[in-house]
C-alpha positions as CSV (number, residue, x, y, z in Angstrom):
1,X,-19.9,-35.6,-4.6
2,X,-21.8,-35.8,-1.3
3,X,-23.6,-33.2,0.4
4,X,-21.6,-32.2,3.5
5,X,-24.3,-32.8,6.1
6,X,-23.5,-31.5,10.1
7,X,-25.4,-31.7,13.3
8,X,-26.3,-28.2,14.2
9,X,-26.8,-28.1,18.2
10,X,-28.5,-24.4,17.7
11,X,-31.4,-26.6,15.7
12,X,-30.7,-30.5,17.0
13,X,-31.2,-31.2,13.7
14,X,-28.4,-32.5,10.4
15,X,-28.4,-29.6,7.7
16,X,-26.5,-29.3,4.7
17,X,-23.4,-27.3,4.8
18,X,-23.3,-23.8,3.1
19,X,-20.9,-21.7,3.4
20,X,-21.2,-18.1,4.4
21,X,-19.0,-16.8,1.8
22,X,-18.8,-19.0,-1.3
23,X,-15.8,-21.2,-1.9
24,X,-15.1,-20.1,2.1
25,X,-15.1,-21.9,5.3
26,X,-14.6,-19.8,8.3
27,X,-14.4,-22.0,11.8
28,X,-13.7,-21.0,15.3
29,X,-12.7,-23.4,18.3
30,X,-12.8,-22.7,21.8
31,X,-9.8,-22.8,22.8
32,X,-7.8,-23.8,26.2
33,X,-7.5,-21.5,29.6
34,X,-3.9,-22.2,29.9
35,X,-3.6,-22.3,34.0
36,X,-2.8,-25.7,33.7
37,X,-1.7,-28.9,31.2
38,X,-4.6,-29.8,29.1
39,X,-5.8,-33.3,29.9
40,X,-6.7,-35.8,27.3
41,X,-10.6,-34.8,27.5
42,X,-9.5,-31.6,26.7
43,X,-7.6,-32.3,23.7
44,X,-10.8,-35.0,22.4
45,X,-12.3,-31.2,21.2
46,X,-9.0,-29.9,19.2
47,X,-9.0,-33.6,17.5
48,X,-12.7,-33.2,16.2
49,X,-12.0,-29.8,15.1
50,X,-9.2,-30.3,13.7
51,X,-10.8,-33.2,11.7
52,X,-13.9,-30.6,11.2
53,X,-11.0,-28.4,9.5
54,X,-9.7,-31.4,7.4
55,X,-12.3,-32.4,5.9
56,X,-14.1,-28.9,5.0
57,X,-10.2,-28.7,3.3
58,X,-10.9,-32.0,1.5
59,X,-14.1,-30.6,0.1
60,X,-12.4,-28.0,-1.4
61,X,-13.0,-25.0,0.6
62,X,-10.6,-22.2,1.7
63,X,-10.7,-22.9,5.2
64,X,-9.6,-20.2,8.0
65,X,-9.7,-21.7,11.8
66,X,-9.3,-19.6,14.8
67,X,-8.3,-21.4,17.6
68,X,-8.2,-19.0,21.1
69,X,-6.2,-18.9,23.8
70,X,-7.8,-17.7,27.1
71,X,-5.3,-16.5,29.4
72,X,-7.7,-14.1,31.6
73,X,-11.0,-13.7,32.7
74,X,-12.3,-17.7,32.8
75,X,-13.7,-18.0,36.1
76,X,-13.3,-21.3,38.5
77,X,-17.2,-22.0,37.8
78,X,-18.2,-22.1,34.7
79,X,-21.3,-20.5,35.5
80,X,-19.9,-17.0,36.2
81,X,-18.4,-17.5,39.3
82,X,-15.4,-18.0,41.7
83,X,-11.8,-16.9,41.4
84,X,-10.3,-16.4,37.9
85,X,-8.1,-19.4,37.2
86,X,-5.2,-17.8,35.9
87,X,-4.9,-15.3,38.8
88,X,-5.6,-18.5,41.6
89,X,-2.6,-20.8,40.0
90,X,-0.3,-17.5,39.9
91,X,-1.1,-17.0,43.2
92,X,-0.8,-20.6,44.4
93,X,2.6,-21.2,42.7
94,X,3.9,-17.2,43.7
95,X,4.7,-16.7,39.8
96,X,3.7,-14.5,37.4
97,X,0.7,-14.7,35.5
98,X,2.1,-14.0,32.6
99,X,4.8,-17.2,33.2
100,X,2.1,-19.0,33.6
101,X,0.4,-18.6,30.4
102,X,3.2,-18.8,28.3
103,X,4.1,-22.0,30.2
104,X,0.7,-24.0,29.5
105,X,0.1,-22.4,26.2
106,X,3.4,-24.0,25.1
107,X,2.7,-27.4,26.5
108,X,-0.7,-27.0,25.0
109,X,0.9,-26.7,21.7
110,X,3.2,-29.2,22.4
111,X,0.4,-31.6,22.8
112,X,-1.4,-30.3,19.5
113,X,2.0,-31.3,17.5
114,X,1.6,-34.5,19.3
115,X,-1.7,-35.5,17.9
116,X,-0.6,-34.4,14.4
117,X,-3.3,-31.4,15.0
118,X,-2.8,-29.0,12.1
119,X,-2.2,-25.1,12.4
120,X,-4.9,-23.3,12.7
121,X,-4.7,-19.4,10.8
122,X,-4.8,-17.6,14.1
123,X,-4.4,-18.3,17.4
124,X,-5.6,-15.9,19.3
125,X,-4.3,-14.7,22.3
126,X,-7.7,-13.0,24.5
127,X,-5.3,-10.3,26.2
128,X,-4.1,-8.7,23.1
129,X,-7.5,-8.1,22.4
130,X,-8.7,-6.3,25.2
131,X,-9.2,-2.8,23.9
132,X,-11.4,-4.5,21.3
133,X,-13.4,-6.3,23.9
134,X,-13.8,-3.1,25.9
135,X,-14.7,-1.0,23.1
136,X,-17.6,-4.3,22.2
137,X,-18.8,-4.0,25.8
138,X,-19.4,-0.2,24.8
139,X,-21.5,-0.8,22.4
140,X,-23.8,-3.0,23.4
141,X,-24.0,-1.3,26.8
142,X,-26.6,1.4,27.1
143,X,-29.7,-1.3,25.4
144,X,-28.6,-4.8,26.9
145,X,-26.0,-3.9,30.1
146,X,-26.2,-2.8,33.8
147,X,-23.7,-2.0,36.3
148,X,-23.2,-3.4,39.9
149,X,-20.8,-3.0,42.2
150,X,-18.8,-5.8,41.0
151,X,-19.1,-4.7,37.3
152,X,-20.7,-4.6,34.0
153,X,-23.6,-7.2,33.7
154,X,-25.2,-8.0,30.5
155,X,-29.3,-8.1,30.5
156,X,-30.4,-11.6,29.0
157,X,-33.7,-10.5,28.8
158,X,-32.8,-8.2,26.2
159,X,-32.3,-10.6,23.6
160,X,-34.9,-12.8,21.9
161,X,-34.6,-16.7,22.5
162,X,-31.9,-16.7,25.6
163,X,-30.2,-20.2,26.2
164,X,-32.0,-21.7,23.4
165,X,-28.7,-23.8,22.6
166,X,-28.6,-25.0,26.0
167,X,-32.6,-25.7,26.4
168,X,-31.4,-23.4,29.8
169,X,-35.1,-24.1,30.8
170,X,-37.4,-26.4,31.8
171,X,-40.5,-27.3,30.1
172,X,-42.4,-25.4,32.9
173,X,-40.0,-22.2,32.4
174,X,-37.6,-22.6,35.2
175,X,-34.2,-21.6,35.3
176,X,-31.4,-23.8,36.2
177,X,-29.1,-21.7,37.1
178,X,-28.7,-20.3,41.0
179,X,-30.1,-16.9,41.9
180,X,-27.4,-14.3,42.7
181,X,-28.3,-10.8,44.7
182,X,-28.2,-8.0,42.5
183,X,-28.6,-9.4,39.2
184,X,-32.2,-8.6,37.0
185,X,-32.2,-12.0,36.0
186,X,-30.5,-15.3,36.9
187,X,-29.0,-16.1,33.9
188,X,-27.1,-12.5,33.7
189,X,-23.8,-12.8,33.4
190,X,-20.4,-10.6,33.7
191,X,-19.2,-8.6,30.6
192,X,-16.7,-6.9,32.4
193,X,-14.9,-7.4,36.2
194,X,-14.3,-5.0,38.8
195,X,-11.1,-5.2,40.2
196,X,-12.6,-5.7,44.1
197,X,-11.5,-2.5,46.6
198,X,-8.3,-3.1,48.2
199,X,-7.3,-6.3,45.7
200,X,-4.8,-5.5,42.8
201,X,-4.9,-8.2,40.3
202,X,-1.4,-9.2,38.0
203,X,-3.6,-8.6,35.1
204,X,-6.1,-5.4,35.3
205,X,-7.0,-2.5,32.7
206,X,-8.8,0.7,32.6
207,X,-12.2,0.5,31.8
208,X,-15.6,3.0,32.1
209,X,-16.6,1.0,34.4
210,X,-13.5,0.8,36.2
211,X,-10.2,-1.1,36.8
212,X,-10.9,-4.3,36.1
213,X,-10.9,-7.4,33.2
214,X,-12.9,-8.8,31.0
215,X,-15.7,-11.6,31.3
216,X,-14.6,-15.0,29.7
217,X,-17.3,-15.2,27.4
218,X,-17.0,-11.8,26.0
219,X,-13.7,-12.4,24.6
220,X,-14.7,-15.5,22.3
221,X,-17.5,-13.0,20.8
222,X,-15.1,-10.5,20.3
223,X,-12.1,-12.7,18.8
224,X,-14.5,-14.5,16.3
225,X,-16.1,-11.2,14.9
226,X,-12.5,-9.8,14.7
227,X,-10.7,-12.6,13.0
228,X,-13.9,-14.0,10.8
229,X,-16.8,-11.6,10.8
230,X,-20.0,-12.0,11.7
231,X,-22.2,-14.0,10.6
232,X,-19.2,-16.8,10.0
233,X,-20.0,-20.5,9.4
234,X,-19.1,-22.6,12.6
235,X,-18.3,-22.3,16.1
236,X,-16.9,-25.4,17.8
237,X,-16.5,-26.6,21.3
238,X,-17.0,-29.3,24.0
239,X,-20.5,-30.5,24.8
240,X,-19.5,-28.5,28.4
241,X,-19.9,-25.1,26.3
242,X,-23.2,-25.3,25.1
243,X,-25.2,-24.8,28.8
244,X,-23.3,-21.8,29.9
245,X,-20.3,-20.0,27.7
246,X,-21.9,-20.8,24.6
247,X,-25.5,-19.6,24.7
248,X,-23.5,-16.0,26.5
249,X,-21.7,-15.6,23.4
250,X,-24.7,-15.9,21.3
251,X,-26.6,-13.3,23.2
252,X,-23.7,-11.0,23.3
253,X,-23.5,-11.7,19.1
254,X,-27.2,-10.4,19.0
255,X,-27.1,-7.5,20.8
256,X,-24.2,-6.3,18.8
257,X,-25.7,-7.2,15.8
258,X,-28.9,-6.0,16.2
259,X,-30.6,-9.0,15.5
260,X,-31.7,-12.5,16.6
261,X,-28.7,-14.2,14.7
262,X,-26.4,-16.6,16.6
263,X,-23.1,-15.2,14.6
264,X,-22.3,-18.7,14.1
265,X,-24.7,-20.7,11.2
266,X,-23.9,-24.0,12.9
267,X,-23.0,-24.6,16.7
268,X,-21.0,-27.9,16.8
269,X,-20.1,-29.8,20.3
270,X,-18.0,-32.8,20.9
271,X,-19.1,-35.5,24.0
272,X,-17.3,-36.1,26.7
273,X,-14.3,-38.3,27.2
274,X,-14.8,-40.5,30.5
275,X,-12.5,-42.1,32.7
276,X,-13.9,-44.4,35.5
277,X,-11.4,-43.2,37.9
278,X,-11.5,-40.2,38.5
279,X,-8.4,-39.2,37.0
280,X,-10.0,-36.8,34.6
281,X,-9.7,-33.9,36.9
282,X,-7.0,-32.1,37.0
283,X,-7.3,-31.7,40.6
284,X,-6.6,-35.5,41.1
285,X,-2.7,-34.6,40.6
286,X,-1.2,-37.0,38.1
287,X,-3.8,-36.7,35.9
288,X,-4.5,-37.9,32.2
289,X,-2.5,-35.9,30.0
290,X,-1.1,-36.6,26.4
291,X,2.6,-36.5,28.0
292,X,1.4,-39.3,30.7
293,X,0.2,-41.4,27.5
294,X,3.9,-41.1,25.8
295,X,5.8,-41.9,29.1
296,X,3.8,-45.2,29.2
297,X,4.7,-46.1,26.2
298,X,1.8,-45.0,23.9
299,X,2.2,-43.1,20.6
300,X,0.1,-40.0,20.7
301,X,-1.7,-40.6,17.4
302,X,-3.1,-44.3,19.0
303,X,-4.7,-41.7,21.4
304,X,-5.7,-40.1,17.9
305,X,-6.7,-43.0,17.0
306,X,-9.0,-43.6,19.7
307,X,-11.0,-40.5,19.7
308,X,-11.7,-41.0,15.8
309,X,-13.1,-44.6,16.3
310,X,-16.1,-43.2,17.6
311,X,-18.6,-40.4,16.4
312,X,-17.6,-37.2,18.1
313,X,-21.1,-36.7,19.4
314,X,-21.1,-39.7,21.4
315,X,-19.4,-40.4,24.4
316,X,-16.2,-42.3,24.9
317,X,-14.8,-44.2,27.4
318,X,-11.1,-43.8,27.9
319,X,-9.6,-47.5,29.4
320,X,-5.3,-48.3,29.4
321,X,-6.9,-51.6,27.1
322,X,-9.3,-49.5,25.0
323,X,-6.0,-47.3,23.9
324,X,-3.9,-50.7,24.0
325,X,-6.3,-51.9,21.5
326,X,-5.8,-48.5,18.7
327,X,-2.7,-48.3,19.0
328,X,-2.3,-52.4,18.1
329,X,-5.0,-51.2,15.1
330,X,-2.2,-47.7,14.4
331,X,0.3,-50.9,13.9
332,X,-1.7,-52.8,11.7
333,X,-2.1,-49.9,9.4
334,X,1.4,-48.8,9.8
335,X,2.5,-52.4,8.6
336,X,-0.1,-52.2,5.8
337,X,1.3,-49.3,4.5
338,X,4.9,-49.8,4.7
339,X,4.6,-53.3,3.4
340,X,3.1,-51.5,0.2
341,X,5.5,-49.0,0.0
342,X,8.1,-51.4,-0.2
343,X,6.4,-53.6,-2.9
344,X,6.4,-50.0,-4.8
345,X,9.8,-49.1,-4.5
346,X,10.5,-53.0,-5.8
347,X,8.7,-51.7,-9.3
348,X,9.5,-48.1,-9.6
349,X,11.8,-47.2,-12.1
350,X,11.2,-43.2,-12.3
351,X,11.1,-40.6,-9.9
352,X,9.5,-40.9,-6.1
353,X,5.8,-40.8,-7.0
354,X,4.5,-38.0,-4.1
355,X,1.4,-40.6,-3.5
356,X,-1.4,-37.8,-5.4
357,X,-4.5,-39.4,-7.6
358,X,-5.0,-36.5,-9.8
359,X,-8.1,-34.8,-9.3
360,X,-9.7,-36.4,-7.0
361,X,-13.2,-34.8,-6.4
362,X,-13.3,-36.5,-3.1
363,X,-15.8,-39.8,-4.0
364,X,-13.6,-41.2,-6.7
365,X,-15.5,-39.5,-9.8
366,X,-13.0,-37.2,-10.9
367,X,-9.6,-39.8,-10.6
368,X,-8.0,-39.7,-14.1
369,X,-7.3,-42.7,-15.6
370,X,-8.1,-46.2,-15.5
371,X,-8.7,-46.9,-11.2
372,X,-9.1,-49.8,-9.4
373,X,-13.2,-50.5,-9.2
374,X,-12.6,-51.6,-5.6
375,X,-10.1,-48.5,-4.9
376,X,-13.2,-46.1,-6.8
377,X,-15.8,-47.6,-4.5
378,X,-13.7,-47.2,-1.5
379,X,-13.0,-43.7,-1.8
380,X,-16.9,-42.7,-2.6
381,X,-17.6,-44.9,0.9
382,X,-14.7,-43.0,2.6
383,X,-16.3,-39.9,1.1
384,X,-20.1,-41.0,1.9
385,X,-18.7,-41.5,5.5
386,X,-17.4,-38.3,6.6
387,X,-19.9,-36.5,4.8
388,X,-22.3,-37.8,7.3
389,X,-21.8,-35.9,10.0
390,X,-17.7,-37.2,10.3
391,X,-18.7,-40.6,10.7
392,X,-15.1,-41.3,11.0
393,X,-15.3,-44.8,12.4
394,X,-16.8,-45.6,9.7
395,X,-13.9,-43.5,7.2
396,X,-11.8,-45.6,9.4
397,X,-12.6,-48.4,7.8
398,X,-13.0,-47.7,4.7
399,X,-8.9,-46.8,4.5
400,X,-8.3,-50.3,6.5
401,X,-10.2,-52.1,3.2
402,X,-7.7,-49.9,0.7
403,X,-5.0,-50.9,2.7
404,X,-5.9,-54.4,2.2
405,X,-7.1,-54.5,-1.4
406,X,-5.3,-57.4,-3.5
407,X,-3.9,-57.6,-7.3
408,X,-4.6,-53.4,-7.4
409,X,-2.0,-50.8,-8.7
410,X,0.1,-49.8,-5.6
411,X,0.4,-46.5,-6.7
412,X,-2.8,-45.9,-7.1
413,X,-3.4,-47.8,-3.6
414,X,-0.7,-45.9,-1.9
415,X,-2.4,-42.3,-3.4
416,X,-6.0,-43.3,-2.2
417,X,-4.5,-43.8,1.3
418,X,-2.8,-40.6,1.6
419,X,-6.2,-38.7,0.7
420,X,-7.9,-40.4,2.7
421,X,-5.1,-39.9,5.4
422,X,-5.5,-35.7,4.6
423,X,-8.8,-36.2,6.1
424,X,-7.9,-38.5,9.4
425,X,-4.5,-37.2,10.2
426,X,-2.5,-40.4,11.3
427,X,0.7,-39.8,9.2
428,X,0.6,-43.3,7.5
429,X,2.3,-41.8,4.7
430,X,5.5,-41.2,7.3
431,X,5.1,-43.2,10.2
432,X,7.3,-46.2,10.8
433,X,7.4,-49.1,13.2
434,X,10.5,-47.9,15.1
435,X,8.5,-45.1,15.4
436,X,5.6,-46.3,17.4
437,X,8.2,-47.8,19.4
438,X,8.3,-45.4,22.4
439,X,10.3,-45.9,25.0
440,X,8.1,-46.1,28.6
441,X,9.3,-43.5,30.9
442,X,9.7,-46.5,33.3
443,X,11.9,-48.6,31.1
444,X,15.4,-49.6,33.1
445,X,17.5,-50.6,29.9
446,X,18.8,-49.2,27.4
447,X,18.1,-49.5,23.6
448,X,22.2,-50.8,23.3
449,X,21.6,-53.0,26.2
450,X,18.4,-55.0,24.3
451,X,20.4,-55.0,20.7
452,X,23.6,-56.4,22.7
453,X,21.0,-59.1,24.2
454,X,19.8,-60.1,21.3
455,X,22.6,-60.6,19.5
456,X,23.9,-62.9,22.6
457,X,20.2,-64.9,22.2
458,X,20.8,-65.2,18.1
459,X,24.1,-66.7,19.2
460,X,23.2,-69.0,21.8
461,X,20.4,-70.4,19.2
462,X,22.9,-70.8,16.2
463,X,24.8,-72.4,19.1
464,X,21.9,-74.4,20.1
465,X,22.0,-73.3,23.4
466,X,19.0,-73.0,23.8
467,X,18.4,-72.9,27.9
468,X,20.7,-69.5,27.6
469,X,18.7,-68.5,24.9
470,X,15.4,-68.4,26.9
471,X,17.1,-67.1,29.9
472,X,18.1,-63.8,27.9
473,X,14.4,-63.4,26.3
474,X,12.9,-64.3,29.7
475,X,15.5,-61.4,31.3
476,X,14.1,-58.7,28.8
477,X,10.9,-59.7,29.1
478,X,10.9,-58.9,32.9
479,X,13.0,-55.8,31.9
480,X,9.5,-54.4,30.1
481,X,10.7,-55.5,26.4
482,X,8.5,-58.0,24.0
483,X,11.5,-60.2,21.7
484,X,9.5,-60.6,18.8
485,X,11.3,-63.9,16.8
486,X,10.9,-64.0,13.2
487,X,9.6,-60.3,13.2
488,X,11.9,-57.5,10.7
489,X,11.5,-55.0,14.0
490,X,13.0,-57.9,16.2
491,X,11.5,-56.1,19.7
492,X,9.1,-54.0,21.2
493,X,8.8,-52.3,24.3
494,X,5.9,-54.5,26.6
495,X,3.5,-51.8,28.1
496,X,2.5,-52.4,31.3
497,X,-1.4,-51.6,31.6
């Protein structure tokens, strides 16, 4: 079987995956602040870990993912400054805070279900740990903490290698980060938050150093040591992370520990998703979420799609043709697979075969029985592939040339897809055309109204009429629907991009 080989960004180097606790593979994701909907950049880093997660499962380890949920304490600046978001958007839309996190964690988990996005073993919610996080800031305080009038600030001289994640400095030692009056050092940043004289804030707790909350990136260091112990194997996140939040929560890791250990053995960080237009931001109004992608007409896993056709540490550029373009390729495959399915069902004479090759080791070398050659090498070059770093473009491939393999077993076919489907998430195994057929939120018939039209149009051919005919298909297609003549489906909505 392949070594599993991952980009470490704590080393900038590809090491081979070992697993803190044998057998074991403990992961935590940075999860959203849930102020607002997550855009579709957002979710690009809860699709690579949640491939991350698959494919440590299709190596056969017992994987636990924590996935948090930040619902105080992330500041407007990433670097330790401005208004906490959650208290700003309560205070903008005159709600309660705690409304407003139970609203945006629910569409967040709406759009995980979307994108197919398995379950991780905890989410975890930062205000239900804040004793724990208060109790952490304890202990770490007297050696690596000070205290200003606006809180508890932690001392980044006091640990050994600061911002080495990030590279924080220049080659001639200077900081990038502004100078702020009162801090030690530059880089310091808040453990805990004073509640400012004279300001009550919706969320607030008791603290030594006084009423207040906690700093954004002391919460993921105390959720990950709670949940999975410290050291644990990987720590995930956007490529944003690793300047800022990410080398914090190592320096808070060491001073707990004692040590000059990250917590985390690897440090993994998906690229950015860009979009030309600016529409990124969630400040732009209607901007790119998952739920925009559906109401034009998109099936969320072409969006899936999309994100695994390239390597997660590179950058992609999101385009209305680029998505057009996966989701024609989601169709393809969809096709691929039901056509086989159906060939199957022609020749099956026992009971529904649940699509398993027993004992599959991953690369092929442990299927029982007498395989396909071409189906064998496949599934070690599917294999090969996402050992590599999840070089899932190139996994994506590899289940296009099973799909298309001739004069093979179809059950054996139809088993390699669905392992190698455990590992890319796109529901082949379920999906159908009808439905990738999603119905634009702009569409102005009904689905009656285009089967009653088409039924007229198959009349007025048999009939001949063939100038009526036309006239219905040219009616639907200006009413946002494709007739597709000849084809089982018989229609399709036309997306306008």
């Amino acid at each position: 079987m392949s070594e599993l080989k991952l980009f470490n960004s704590l080393t900038r180097q590809l090491e081979t995956f070992t697993p803190v606790h044998e057998g074991e593979a403990r992961v935590y994701t940075c999860g959203p602040t849930v102020y607002n909907y997550p855009h579709i950049g957002n979710m690009r880093a809860y699709v690579f870990a949640d491939t991350l997660g698959r494919v440590l499962s299709y190596k056969g380890y017992k994987l636990t993912h924590v996935i948090n949920i930040t619902d105080v304490g992330h500041l407007t600046d990433d670097a330790d400054a401005g208004e906490d978001k959650m208290e700003k958007m309560a205070a903008e839309k005159a709600q309660s805070i705690w409304d407003i996190a139970r609203h945006y964690t629910q569409a967040y988990w709406a759009d995980i279900k979307a994108l197919n996005i398995r379950q991780p073993a905890h989410w975890s919610i930062a205000t239900d740990y804040v004793p724990q996080m208060i109790d952490y800031a304890k202990s770490i305080a007297d050696k690596h903490c000070y205290e200003l009038e606006s809180g508890l600030y932690f001392d980044t001289s006091t640990v050994a290698h600061y911002g080495a994640l990030a590279r924080a400095k220049t080659e001639e030692g200077k900081g990038r980060i502004e100078e702020v009056d009162g801090k030690r050092n530059t880089a310091d940043f808040a453990i805990w938050r004073k509640t400012p004289a004279g300001e009550t804030r919706q969320m607030e707790w008791d603290s030594p150093w006084g009423k207040g909350a906690p700093g954004w990136h002391l919460e993921c260091s105390v959720m990950s040591e709670a949940l999975l112990g410290l050291p644990f194997d990987i720590h995930t996140g956007g490529i944003d992370h690793r300047e800022i939040h990410h080398p914090n929560e190592i320096a808070q890791n060491q001073a707990r520990c004692g040590s000059d250990h990250s917590g985390a053995r690897f440090w993994m960080h998906n690229n950015f998703l860009i979009e030309r237009s600016g529409k990124m931001s969630k400040s732009s109004g209607e901007f790119l979420r998952v739920q925009l992608l559906i109401d034009k007409g998109f099936h969320p896993l072409a969006y899936r799609l999309m994100c695994l056709q390239a390597h997660y540490r590179s950058e992609l550029e999101f385009s209305w043709e680029g998505l057009q373009a996966a989701f024609v390729r989601l169709k393809r495959m969809v096709m691929g697979v039901t056509n086989l399915k159906a060939r199957h069902a022609d020749t099956q004479t026992g009971e529904a075969d649940t699509w398993t090759l027993k004992q599959v080791q991953g690369d092929g070398s442990g299927v029982q029985g007498d395989v396909a050659p071409a189906i064998s090498a496949t599934l070690k070059d599917f294999a090969a592939s996402i050992a590599d770093d999840l070089n899932t473009a190139i996994a994506i491939t590899a289940l296009e040339t099973i799909i298309g393999i001739k004069k093979v077993d179809v059950a054996q076919q139809l088993a390699a897809i669905a392992d190698m489907d455990k590992v890319l998430g796109l529901n082949l195994m379920a999906l159908t055309r009808q439905d990738l057929r999603v119905r634009p939120k702009a569409a102005t018939i009904t689905e009656e109204d285009i089967e009653t039209a088409l039924t007229a149009r198959k009349e007025a051919r048999a009939a001949k009429d063939f100038a009526k005919s036309d006239a219905i298909r040219d009616d639907l297609i200006a009413k946002g629907v494709e007739v597709m003549d000849g084809d089982p489906l018989g229609w399709d909505w036309k997306l306008d991009i």
